[in-house]
C-alpha positions as CSV (number, residue, x, y, z in Angstrom):
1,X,26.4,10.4,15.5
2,X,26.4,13.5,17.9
3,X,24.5,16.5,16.5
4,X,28.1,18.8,17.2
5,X,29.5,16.3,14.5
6,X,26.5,16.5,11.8
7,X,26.3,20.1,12.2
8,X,30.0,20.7,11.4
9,X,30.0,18.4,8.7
10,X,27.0,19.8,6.9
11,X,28.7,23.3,7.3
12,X,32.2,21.8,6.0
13,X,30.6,20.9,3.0
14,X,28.1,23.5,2.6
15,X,31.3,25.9,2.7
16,X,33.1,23.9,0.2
17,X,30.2,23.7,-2.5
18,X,29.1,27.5,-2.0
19,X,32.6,28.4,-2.3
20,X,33.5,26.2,-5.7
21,X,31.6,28.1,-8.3
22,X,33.5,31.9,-7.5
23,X,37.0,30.2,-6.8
24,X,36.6,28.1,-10.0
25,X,35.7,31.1,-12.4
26,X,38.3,33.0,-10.4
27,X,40.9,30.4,-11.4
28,X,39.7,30.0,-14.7
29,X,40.3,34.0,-15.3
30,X,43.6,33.7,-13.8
31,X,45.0,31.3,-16.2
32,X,42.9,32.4,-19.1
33,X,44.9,35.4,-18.2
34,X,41.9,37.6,-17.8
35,X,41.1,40.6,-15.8
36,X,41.0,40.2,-12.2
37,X,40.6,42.8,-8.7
38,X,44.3,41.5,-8.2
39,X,45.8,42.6,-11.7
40,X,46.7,46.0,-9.9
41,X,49.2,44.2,-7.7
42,X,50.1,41.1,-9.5
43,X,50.4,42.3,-12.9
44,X,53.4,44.3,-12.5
45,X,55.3,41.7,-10.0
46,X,54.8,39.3,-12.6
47,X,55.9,41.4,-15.6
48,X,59.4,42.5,-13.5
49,X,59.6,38.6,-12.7
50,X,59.5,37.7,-16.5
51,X,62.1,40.5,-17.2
52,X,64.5,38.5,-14.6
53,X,64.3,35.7,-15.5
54,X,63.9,36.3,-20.0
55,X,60.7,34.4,-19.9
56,X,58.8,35.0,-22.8
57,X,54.8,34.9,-21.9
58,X,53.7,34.3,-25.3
59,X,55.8,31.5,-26.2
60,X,53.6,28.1,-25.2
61,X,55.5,24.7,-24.9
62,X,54.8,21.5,-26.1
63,X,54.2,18.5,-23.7
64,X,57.6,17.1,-23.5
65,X,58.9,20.7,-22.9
66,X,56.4,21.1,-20.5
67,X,57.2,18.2,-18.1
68,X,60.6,18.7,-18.6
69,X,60.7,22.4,-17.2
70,X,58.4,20.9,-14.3
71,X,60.8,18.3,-13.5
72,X,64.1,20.2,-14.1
73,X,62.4,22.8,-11.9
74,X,61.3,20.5,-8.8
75,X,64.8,19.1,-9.3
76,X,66.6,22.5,-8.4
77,X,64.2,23.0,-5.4
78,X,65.3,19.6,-4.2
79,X,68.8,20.2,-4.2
80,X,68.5,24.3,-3.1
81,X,66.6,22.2,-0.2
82,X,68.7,19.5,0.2
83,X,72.1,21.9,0.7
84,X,69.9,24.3,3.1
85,X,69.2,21.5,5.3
86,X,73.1,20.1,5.6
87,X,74.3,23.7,6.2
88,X,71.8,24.9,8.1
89,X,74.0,24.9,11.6
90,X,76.2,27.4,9.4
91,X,72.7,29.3,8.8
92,X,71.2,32.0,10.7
93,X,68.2,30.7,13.8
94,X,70.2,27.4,14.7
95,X,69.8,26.7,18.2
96,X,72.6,24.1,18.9
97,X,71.1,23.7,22.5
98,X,67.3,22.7,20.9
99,X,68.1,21.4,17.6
100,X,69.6,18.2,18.7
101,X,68.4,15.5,16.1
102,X,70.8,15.3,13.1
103,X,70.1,15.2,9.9
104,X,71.7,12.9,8.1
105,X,72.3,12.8,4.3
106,X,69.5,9.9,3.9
107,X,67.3,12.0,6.0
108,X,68.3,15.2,4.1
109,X,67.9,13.3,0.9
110,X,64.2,11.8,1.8
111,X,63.2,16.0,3.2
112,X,64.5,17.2,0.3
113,X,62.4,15.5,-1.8
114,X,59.2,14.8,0.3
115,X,58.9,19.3,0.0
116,X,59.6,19.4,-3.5
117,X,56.8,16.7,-4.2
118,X,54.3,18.0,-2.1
119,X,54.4,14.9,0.3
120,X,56.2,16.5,3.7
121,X,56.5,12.9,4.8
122,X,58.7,13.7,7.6
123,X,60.5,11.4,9.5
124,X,61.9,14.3,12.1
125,X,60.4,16.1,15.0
126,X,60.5,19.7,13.3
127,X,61.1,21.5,16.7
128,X,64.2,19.6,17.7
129,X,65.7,19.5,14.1
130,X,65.0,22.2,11.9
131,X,66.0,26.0,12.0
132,X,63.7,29.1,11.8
133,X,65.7,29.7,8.5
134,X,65.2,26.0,7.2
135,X,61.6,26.3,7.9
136,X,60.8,29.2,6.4
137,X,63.3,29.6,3.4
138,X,63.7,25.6,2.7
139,X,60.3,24.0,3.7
140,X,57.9,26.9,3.9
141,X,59.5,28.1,0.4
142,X,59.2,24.9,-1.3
143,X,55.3,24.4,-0.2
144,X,54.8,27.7,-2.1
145,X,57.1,26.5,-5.6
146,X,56.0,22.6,-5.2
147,X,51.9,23.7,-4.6
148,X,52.5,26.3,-6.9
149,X,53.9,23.5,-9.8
150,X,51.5,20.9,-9.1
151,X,48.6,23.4,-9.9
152,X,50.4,24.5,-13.1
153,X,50.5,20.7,-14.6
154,X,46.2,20.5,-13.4
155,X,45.5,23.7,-15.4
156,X,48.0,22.4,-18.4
157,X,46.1,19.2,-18.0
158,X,42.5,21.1,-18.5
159,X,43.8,23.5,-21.0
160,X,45.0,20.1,-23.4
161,X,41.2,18.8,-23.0
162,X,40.1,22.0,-23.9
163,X,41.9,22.8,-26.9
164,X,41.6,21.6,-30.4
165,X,44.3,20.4,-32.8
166,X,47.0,22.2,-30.9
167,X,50.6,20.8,-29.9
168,X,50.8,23.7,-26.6
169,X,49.0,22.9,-23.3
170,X,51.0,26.7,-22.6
171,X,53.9,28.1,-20.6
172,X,54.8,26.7,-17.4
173,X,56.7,29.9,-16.3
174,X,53.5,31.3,-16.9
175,X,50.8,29.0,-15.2
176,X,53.6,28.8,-12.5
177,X,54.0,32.8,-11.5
178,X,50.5,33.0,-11.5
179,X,49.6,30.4,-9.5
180,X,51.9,31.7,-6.9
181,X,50.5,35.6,-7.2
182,X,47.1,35.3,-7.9
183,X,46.1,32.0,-5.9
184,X,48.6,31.2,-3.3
185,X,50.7,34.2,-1.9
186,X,46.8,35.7,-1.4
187,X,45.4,33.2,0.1
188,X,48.5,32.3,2.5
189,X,48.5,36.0,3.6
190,X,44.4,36.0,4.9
191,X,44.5,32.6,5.9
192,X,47.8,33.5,8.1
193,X,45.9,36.6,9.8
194,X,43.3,34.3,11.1
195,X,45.7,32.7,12.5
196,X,47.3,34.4,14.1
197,X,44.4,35.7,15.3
198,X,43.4,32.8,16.8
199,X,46.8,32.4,18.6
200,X,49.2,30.7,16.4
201,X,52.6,32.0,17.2
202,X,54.4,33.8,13.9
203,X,57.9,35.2,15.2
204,X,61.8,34.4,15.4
205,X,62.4,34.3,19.4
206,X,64.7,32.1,20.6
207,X,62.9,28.9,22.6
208,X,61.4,29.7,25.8
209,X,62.2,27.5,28.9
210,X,59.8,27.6,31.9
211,X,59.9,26.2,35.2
212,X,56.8,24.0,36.5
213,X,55.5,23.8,39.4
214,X,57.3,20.9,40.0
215,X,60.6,22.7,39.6
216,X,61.0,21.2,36.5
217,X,62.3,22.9,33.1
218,X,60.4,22.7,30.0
219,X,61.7,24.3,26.9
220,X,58.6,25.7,24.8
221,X,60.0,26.1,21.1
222,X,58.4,29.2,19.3
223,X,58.9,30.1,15.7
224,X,57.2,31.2,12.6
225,X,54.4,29.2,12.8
226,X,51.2,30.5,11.2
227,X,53.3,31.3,8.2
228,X,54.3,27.4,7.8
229,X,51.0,26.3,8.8
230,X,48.6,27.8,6.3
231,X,50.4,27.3,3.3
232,X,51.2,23.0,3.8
233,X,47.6,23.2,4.1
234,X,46.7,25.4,0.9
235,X,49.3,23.9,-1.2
236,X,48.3,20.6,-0.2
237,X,51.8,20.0,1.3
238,X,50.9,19.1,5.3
239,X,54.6,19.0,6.7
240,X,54.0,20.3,10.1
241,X,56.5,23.1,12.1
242,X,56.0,20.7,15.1
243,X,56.5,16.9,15.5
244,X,52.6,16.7,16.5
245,X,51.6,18.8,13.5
246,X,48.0,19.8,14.1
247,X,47.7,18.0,17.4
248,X,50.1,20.7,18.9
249,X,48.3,23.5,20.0
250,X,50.5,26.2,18.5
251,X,49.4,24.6,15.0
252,X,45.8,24.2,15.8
253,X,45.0,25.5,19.0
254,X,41.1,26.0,18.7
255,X,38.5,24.2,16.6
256,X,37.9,27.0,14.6
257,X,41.3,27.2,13.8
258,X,40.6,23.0,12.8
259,X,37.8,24.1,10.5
260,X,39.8,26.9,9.1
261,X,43.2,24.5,7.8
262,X,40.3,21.8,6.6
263,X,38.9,24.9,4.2
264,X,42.3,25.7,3.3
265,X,43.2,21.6,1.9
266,X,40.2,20.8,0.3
267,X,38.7,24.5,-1.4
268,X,41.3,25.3,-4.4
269,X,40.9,21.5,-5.4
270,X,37.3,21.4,-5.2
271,X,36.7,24.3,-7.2
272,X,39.2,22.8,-9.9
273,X,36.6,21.0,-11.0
274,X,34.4,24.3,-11.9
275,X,37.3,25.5,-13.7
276,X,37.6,22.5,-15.4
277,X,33.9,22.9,-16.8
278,X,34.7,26.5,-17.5
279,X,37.9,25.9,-19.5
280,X,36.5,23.2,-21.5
281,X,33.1,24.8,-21.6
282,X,30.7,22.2,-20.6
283,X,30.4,23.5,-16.8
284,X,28.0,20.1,-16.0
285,X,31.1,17.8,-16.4
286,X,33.1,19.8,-13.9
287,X,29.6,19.5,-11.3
288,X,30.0,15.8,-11.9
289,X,32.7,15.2,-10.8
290,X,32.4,17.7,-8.1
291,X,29.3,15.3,-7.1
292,X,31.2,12.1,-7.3
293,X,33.8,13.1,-5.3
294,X,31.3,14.7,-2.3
295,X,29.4,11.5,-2.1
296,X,33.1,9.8,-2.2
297,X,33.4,12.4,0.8
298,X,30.6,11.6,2.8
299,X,30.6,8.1,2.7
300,X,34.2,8.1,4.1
301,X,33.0,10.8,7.2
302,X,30.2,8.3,7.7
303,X,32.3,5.1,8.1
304,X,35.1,6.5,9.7
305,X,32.6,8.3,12.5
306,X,31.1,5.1,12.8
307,X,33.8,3.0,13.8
308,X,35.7,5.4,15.6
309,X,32.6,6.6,17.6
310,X,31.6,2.3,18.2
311,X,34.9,1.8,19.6
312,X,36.1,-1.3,20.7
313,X,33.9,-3.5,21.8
314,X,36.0,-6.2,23.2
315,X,36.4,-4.3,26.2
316,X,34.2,-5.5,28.7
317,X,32.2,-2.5,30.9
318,X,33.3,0.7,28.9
319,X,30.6,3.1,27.8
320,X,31.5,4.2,24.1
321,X,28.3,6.5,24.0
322,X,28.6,9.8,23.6
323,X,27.0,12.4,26.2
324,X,27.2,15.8,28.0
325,X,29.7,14.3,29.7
326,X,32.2,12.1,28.0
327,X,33.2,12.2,24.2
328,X,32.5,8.2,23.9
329,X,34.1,6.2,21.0
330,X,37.8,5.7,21.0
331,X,39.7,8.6,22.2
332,X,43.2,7.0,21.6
333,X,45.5,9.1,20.0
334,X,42.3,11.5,19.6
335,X,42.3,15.3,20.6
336,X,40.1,16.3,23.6
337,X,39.8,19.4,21.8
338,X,38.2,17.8,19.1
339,X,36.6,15.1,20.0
340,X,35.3,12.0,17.5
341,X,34.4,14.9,14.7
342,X,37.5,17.3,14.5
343,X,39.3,14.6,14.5
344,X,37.2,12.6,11.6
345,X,37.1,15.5,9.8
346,X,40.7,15.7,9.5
347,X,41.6,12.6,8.9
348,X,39.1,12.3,6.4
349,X,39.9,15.5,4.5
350,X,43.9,14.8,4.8
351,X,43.5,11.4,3.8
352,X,41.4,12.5,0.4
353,X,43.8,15.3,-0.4
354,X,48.2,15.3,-0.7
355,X,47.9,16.3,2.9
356,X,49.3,14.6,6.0
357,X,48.1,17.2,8.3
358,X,46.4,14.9,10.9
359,X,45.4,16.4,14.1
360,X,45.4,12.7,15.6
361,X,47.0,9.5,15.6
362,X,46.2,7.1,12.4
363,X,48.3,4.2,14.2
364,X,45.3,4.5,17.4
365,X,42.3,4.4,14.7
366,X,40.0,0.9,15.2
367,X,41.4,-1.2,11.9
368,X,38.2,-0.6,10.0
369,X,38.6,3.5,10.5
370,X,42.3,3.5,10.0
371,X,41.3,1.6,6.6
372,X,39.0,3.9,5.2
373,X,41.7,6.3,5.2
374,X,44.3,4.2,3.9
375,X,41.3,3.1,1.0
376,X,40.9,6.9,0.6
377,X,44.5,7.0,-0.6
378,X,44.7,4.0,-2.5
379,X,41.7,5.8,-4.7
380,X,44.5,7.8,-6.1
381,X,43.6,11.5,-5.1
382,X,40.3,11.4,-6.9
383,X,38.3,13.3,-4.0
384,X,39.7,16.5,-3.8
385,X,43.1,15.8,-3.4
386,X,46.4,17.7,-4.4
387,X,46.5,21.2,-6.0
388,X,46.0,19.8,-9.7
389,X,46.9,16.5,-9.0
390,X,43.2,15.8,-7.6
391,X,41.5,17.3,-10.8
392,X,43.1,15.0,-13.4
393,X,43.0,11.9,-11.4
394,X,39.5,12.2,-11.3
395,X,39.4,12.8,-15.2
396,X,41.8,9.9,-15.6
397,X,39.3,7.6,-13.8
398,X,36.4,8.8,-15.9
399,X,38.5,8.0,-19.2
400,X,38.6,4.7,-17.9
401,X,35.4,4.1,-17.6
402,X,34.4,5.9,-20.8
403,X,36.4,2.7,-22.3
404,X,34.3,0.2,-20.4
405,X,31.2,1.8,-21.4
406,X,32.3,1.7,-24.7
407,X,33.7,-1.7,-24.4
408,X,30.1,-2.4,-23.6
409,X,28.0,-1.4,-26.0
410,X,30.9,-1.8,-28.9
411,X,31.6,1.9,-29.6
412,X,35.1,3.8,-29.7
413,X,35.0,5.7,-26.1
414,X,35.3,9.4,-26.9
415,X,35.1,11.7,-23.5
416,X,34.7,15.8,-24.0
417,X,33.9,14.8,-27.9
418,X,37.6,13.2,-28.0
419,X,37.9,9.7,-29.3
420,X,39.8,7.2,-26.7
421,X,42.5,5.3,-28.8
422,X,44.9,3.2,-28.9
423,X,47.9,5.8,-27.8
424,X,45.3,7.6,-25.0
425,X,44.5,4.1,-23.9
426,X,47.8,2.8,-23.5
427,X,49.1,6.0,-21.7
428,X,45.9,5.5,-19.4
429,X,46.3,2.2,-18.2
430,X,50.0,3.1,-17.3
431,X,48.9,6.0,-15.4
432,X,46.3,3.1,-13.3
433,X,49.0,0.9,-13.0
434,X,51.5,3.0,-11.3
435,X,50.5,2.6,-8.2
436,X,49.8,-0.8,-7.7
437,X,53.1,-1.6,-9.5
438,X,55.1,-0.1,-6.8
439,X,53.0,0.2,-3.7
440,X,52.8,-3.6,-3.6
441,X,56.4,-4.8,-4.3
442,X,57.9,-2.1,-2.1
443,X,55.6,-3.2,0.8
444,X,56.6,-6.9,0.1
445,X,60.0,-6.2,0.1
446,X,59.6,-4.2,3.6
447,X,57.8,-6.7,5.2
448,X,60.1,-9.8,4.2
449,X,63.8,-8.1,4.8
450,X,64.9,-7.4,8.1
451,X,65.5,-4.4,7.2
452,X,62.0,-3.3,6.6
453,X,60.8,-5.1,9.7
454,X,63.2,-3.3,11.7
455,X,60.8,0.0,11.6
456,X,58.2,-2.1,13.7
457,X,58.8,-0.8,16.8
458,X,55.5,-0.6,18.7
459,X,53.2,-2.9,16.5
460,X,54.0,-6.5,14.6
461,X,51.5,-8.6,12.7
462,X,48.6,-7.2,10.6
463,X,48.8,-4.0,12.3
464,X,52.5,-4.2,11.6
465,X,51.4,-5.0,7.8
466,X,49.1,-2.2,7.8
467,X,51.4,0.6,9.1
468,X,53.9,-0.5,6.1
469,X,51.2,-0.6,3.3
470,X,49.8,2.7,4.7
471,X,53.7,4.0,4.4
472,X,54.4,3.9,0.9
473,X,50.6,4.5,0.2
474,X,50.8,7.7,1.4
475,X,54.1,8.4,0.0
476,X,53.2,7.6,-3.5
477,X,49.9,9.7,-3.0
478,X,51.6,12.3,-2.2
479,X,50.3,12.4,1.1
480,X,52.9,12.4,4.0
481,X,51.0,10.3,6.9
482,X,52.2,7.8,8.3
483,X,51.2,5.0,11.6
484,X,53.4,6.6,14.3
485,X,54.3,3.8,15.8
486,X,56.7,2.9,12.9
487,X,60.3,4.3,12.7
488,X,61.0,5.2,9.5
489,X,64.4,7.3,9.9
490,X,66.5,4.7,8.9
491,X,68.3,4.9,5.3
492,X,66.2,1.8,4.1
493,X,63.2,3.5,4.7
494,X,64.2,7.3,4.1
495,X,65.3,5.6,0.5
496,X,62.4,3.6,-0.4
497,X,60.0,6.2,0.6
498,X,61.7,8.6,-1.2
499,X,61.6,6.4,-4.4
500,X,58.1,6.2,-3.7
501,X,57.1,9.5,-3.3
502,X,59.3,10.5,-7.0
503,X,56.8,7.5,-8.6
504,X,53.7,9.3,-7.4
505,X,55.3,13.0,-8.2
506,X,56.3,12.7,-11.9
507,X,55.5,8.5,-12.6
508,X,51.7,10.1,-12.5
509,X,51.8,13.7,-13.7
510,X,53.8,13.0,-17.1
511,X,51.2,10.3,-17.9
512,X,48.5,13.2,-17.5
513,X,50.4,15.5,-19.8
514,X,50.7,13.1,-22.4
515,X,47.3,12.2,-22.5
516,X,46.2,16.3,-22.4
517,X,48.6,16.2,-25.4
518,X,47.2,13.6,-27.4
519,X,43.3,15.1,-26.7
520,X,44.9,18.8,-27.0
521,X,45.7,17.3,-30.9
522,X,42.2,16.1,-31.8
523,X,39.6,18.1,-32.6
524,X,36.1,17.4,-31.2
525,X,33.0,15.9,-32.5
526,X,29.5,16.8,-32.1
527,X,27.7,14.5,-29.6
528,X,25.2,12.1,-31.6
529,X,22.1,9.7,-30.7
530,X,25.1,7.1,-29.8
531,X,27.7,8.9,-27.6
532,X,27.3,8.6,-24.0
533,X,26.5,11.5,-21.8
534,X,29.4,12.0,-19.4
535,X,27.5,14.6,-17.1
536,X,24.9,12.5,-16.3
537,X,23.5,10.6,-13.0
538,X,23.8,7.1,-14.6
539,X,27.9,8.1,-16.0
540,X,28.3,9.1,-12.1
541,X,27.5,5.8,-10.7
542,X,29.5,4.1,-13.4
543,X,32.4,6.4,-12.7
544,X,31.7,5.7,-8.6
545,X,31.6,2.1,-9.4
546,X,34.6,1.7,-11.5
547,X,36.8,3.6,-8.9
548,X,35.5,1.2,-6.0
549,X,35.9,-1.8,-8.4
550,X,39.9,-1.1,-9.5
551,X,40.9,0.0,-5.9
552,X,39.3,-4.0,-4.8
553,X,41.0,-5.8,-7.8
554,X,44.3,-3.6,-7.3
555,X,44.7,-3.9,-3.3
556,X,42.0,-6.2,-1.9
557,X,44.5,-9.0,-0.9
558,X,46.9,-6.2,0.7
559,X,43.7,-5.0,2.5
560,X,42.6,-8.6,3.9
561,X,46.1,-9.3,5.0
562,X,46.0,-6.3,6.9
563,X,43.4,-4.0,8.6
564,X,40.5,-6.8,7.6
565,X,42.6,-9.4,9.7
566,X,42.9,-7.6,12.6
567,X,39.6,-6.4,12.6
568,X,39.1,-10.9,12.4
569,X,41.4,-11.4,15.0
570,X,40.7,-8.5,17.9
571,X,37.7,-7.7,17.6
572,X,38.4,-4.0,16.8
């Protein structure tokens, strides 16, 4: 590993830890709706949007109201986005000439809802079918309302763990407008001036077309970039203005600018777990699992360098070594600007979080790179992850094994000094099994019709196999990447995925409200001689260990049939 790629590792996660103690208490006085240097602004916005819309603010909700305001609300985004995108020729900053790709009512459909879930799967080049107005008031709106509502379920989540026999985990409305004021709309607006300031384009002229030295045209789209950029990446949305996303060098035109979107992801969902300590006030639980999921971290930055920086070494005579002079590794589908570490760092961070951002290829990854990222999914958004999403998949996986441990030394698991029964068990194991129950069939279903083997354009076999299982993977998690040599815009696909991404939306967050619910109801106990210590080393390894070991029983199979077999066969 090149000493450019350690150094820019260390300093990502350097950043990220020093940074994850102030956001988390920040957080944690937002929603605790404490006193903040922002109340000056915020505080009156949010009072005159309470007055709008006859929200009460001190009126909490039960779980099922809860969920059901947070899926009749990502409902009406989905259909205010759906009918922007069918009428957007009617819509101001259509360029006929440009925007020649249309989008069908599947496709509409499968946009519509890969925004309002966070995923921005997209299965469109952006620059050739979407308006200035559909990008900023559809898709740029709805990673605002969809990040925003995603962090309000995390912080209802954490507030039912922290509470004692209560039937509230509090207001949506609430948790909702502040998530926007305090944490987004704030943090969009700085991380937008750097931006900008490092050349991303943020303005509504019509596409430029040059002439090139070979007398050819070339039309050069423009837009509002920066705006669009900064927020899929702080919301944890990753839906990208351009067809490259962050390969294109009005997204991410310098390294710095690299760094800066791979802060933006993975911060707010790191320091969740420092408000989660807060809230529940045992700060060493929220630095545990702040530990497991940096070691999580690492070890995929580790593997993934590795195998992308070996190459492939069936090809006879290459140098893969890195030097002054050539990057080394394999630098298909890879940036020049970034090399074997931007690009790793990326791909790694995106593939840990809700985001599909990728600055490079997945589908030109060796098979062994290309599956750490798709295991990093199939962990279920534990390392980071989505903007609240992250934060109680982690806690879910340490419920679980607070059972084991208790199934091992014959005690009732308790976690936070809240007994694991019967009902939390049961709503649990359905929140572990989602994924595998649909993940699988879907992909089997793809790969056996013809109409699921139709989207193999470029690749067939396990690579083939691969690209589908990394499909709905990443659609259920949320995530939005995708192997690129797969065409998915067909109405099978733009369906299925779409299903897919609706499972791993509200099939996983309603689960997590339930089981704040039936904690939120309890009231804790004192920890005795007996109950085990769930901020310590030995509970991190068994919490490390468990999430490795359902991942293998879950998808191991899937795995071998795929990347594991082409890594058999080729070599690579």
């Amino acid at each position: 590993m090149d000493l450019y790629s350690v150094l820019q590792y260390v300093l990502f996660v350097a950043i990220v830890t020093i940074l994850v103690k102030p956001l988390g208490g920040y957080m944690e006085r937002v929603f605790s709706r404490k006193r903040t240097f922002l109340d000056r602004l915020c505080l009156p916005v949010e009072r005159l949007i309470y007055r709008l819309t006859m929200v009460n603010p001190d009126v909490e909700m039960t779980f099922k109201q809860y969920a059901t305001c947070f899926v009749l609300f990502s409902l009406a985004g989905t259909l205010l986005l759906y009918a922007i995108l069918r009428m957007q020729h009617f819509l101001p900053w259509y360029f006929p000439r440009y925007h020649t790709t249309p989008l069908s009512p599947d496709l509409a459909a499968n946009t519509a809802i890969s925004f309002s879930t966070t995923t921005t799967w997209q299965a469109y080049a952006g620059e050739n079918t979407m308006s200035y107005f559909s990008q900023m008031v559809g898709l740029c709106a709805q990673n605002f309302l969809a990040g925003a509502a995603g962090l309000a379920v995390g912080i209802a989540f954490i507030r039912g763990l922290a509470r004692q026999v209560s039937d509230t985990l509090g207001n949506f409305w609430v948790d909702l407008t502040r998530a926007l004021l305090w944490v987004l709309l704030p943090g969009a607006l700085l991380g937008a001036l750097l931006l900008v300031g490092q050349g991303v384009p943020m303005n509504f002229r019509p596409y430029s077309v040059a002439t090139t030295v070979e007398r050819a045209q070339q039309v050069i789209p423009q837009g509002p970039v920066a705006a669009l950029e900064i927020i899929k990446n702080l919301g944890t949305n990753g839906g990208g203005f351009f067809n490259a996303n962050g390969a294109h060098p009005y997204e991410n035109p310098t390294p710095l600018t690299n760094f800066i979107e791979m802060l933006a992801i993975a911060l707010l969902p790191a320091a969740l777990t420092n408000t989660f300590g807060r809230m529940v006030g045992q700060p060493r639980q929220g630095w545990l699992l702040y530990c497991v999921m940096l070691l999580l971290f690492g070890c995929g930055l580790v593997f993934v360098h590795h195998f992308e920086q070996r190459g492939d070494r069936q090809l006879a005579g290459v140098d893969f070594r890195h030097s002054r002079v050539q990057s080394g590794g394999n630098m298909e589908g890879k940036e020049l600007r970034f090399g074997i570490g931007g690009s790793t760092l990326t791909a790694v961070v995106t593939s840990n979080t809700a985001t599909g951002s990728y600055n490079s290829m997945d589908d030109s990854y060796t098979s062994l790179g290309g599956m750490i990222l798709l295991v990093n999914m199939l962990l279920g958004e534990v390392v980071f992850g989505g903007l609240g999403t992250g934060l109680y998949s982690m806690v879910m996986a340490a419920a679980i094994a607070v059972f084991l441990a208790g199934l091992m030394v014959g005690r009732t698991p308790e976690y936070l000094g809240k007994k694991i029964g019967s009902a939390e068990n049961k709503t649990i194991m359905l929140y572990a099994l989602a994924a595998p129950l649909f993940v699988l069939p879907l992909t089997a279903i793809a790969v056996s019709t013809r109409l699921g083997l139709s989207g193999l354009t470029t690749n067939t076999g396990p690579h083939g196999f691969t690209a589908i299982l990394f499909a709905y993977t990443s659609c259920l998690a949320n995530n939005g990447q995708n192997f690129a040599g797969m065409s998915v815009n067909t109405p099978f696909y733009n369906l299925t995925t779409a299903f897919a991404m609706m499972v791993g939306r509200f099939g996983l967050a309603i689960p997590a409200l339930a089981l704040a619910a039936l904690l939120g109801r309890q009231k804790s106990t004192p920890s005795s001689s007996g109950t085990l210590p769930t901020h310590s080393f030995s509970f991190g390894v068994l919490l490390t260990t468990c999430l490795i070991t359902i991942v293998a029983l879950s998808y191991l199979p899937a795995l071998a049939l795929g990347p594991v077999l082409e890594r058999l066969l080729f070599g690579r």
